[in-house]
N, C-alpha and C positions, 0 to 999 in steps of 0.2 A: 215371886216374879219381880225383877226391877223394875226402878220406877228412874223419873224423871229427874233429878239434881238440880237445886235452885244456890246457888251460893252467891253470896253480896260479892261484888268486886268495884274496883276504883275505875272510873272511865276519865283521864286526865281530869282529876281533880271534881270528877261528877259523880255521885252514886248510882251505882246500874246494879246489874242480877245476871249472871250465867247459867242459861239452862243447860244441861246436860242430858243426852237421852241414854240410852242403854245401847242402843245401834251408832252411837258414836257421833253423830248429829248434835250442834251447839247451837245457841244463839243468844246474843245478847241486847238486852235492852234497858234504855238509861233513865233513871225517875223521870228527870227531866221531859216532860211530856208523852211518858208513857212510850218514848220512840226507840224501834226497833233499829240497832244499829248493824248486826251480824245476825243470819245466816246463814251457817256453812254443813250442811249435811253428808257432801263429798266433798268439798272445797267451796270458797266462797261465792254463795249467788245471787247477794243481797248486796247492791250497793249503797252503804249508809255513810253517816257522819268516821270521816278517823279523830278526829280530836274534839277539846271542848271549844275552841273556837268555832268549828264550824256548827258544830252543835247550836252554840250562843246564836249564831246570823242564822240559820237555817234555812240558807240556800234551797232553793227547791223542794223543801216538804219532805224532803227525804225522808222517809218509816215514822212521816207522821200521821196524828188525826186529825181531823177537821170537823169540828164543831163546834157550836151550836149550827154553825151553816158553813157550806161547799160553792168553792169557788170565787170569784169574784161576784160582789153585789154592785152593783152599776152605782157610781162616782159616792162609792161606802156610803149610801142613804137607803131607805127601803120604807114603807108604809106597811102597820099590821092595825088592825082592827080599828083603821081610821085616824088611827095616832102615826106621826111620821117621826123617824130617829135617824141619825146621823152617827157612823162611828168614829171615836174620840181619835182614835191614834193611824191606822191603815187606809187612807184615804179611797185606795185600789179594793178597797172592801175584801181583800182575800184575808181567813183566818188563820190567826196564830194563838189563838188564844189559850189553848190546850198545851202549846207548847212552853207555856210559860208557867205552868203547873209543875209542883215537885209533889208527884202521885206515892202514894206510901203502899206500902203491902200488907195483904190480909193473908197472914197465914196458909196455908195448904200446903199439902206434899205431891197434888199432880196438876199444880197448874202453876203458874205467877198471875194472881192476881192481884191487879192496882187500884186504889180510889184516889179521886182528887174530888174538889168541888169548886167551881166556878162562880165568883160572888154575883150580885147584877151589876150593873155598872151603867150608866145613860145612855149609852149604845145600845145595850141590850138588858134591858130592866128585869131580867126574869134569872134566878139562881137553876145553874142545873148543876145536875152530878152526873160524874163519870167515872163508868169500870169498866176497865180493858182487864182480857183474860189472854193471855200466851201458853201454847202447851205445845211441845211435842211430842212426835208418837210414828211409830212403825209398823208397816204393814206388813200381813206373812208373806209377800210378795216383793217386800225388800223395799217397799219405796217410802222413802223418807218422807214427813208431815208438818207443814207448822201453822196451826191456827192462831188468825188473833179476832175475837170476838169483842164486840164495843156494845154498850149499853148505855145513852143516855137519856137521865130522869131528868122531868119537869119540877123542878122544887118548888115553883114561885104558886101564888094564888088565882093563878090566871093560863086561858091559855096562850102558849107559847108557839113561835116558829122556833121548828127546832130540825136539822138535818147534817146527816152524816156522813164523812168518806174516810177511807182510809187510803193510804201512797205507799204501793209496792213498786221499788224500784229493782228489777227482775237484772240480773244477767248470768251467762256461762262461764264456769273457769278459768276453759282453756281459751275464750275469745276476749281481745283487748276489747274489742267494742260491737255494738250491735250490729255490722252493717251487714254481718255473712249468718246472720239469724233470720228464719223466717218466723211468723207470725199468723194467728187463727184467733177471730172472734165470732162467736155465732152471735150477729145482731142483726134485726132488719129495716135498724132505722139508725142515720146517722144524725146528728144535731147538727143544725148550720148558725155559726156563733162569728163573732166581729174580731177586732185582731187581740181586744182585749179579752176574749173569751168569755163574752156575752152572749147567750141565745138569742138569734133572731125573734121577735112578736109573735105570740100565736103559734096557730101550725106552721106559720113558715122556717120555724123550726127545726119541722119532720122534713128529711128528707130519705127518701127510698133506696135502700140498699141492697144488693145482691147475698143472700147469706149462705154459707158463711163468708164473709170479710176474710180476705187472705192476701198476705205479701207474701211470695214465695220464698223472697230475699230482700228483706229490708233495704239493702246498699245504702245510698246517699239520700232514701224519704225522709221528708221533714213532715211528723208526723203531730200532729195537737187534736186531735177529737174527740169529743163524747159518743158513746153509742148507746143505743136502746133498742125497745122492743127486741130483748133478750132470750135466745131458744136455749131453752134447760136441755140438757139430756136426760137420758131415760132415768138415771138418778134424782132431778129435778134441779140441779142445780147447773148455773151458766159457768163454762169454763172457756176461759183463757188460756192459749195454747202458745209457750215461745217453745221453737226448735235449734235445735245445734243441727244443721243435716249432716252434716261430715260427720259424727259419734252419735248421731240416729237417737240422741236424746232430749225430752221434753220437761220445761220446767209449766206446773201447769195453776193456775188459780183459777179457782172456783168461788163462785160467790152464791148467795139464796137470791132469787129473781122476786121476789117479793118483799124481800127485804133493803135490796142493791137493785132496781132497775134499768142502774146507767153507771156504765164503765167509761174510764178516759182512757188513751193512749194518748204518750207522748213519748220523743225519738229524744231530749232532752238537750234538745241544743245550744243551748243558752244559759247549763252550767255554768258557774265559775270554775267549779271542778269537775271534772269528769265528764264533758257532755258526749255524748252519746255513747257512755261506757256501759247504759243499762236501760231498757225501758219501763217506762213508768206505766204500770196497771193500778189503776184506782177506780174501783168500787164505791159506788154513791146512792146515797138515799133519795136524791132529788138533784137539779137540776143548779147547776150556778145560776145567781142572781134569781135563785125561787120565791123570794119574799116579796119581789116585785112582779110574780108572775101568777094571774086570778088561777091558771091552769094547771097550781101547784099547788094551791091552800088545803086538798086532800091530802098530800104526801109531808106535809110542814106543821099544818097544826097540831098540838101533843097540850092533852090537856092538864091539871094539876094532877103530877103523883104519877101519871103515866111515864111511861117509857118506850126510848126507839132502838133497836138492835141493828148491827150488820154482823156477819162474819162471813172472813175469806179464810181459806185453807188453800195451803201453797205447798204443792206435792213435788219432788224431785225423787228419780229412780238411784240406788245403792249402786253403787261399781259392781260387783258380788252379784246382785241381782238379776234373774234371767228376764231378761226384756225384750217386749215384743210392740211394736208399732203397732199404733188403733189406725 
């Protein structure tokens, strides 16, 4: 039976990995932050970094992770077990810190798997480790797969806030830009946050939503939300649904609801490059600016030696493939 192909390649002057599947499906991603820059399972539906400059600024988070924490932390300060910390360099408290990691590979033949390790530093006093796992894979039904699964451990002596997201930034081949795309979340609760992307206090937070959440056709929405209270389907996991309607096909990500209980959408307009040539689906452990919020220290603290997971899997159907609308 074939298997999956990992081969090193050059990403302008960065080291990456080429996966290769047997159904013809690629995807590449570059040490550099463990981020996923391509893929293309019928053409390209991933919009990531094209060079290493953009790479280096990393506009938008493009096919990054986020952690030890998601989102912006309110004016980058936060209080954890009565001790208050300020971080050193991103004042806007959103993380890069992962990005600045050159993640090495642990061997295998059906996965690419990455380790980095993040030191402590005064911002954030506590060591963790991270393994990100990329694999793809095909179903007898023809539709292409690309999981990326993240694990990060508590190293330090103490317990830690620790939480997670990944940045799938979704589009179609044949569409320059998202506006003739529709869109499907099953959520029933949307987050009400400030223009800095701050959650409102408290519940006022929660606000009540019709589910599922549907643009029939994107057009000219300017879109920035978080969503929660997350309905699985009968598989158990929560899917994210973009549509082409004119070629009646769906790019779809799935995340675990107990592991991810808040997805963002964002219509990305505020690019430097590309704005609104893909939308951003990101899957998250907790909530932005969680460390200052009492109604998160269940989802955030992670004790010594423990660890936090997410994985998305991002399904697109083969051309070849007979496909049928759910």
């Amino acid at each position: 039976m074939a298997r999956m192909r990992i081969t090193a390649q050059d990403f302008d002057g960065n080291p990456a990995w080429l996966l290769s599947a047997p159904g013809g499906a690629s995807a590449l991603v570059a040490a550099r932050g463990a981020t996923l820059l391509s893929w293309s399972p019928d053409g390209e539906v991933f919009s990531g970094y094209r060079n290493g400059a953009e790479l280096e600024e990393a506009d938008g988070g493009r096919g990054l992770i986020e952690a030890p924490w998601v989102g912006p932390l309110a004016g980058g300060c936060y209080t954890w077990d009565g001790q208050s910390y300020r971080l050193e360099a991103d004042t806007t408290g959103r993380c890069l810190r992962v990005h600045s990691c050159e993640f090495r590979r642990e061997r295998s033949a059906d996965a690419l798997i990455l380790r980095a390790e993040l030191p402590a530093v005064a911002g954030y006093p506590w060591p963790v480790g991270i393994q990100v796992v990329y694999a793809l894979g095909d179903s007898s039904a023809g539709t292409h797969h690309l999981s990326v699964s993240l694990e990060v451990t508590n190293r330090g002596e103490s317990c830690a806030p620790v939480a997670v997201a990944w940045n799938g930034y979704l589009r179609f081949p044949q569409l320059a830009s998202i506006s003739k795309m529709s869109t499907t979340v099953s959520a029933r609760t949307k987050i009400a946050a400030d223009a800095h992307g701050i959650p409102a206090p408290g519940d006022a937070a929660l606000t009540g939503v019709s589910t599922p959440v549907e643009w029939p056709v994107l057009g000219a929405s300017r879109i920035d939300s978080t969503f929660t209270s997350l309905v699985p389907t009968s598989d158990g996991v929560v899917a994210t649904v973009l549509t082409d309607p004119a070629r009646e096909r769906d790019i779809i990500l799935a995340q675990e609801p107990s592991e991810a209980p808040y997805v963002r959408l964002w219509t990305g307009d505020t690019l430097e490059r590309g704005a609104r040539e893909a939308l951003l689906v990101a899957p998250a452990s907790a909530l932005p600016n969680a460390f200052n919020r009492s109604d998160q220290v269940g989802r955030v603290a992670l004790a010594p030696g423990q660890s936090r997971s997410l994985t998305v899997t991002m399904s697109y159907p083969a051309t070849s493939a007979p496909y049928a609308r759910k």
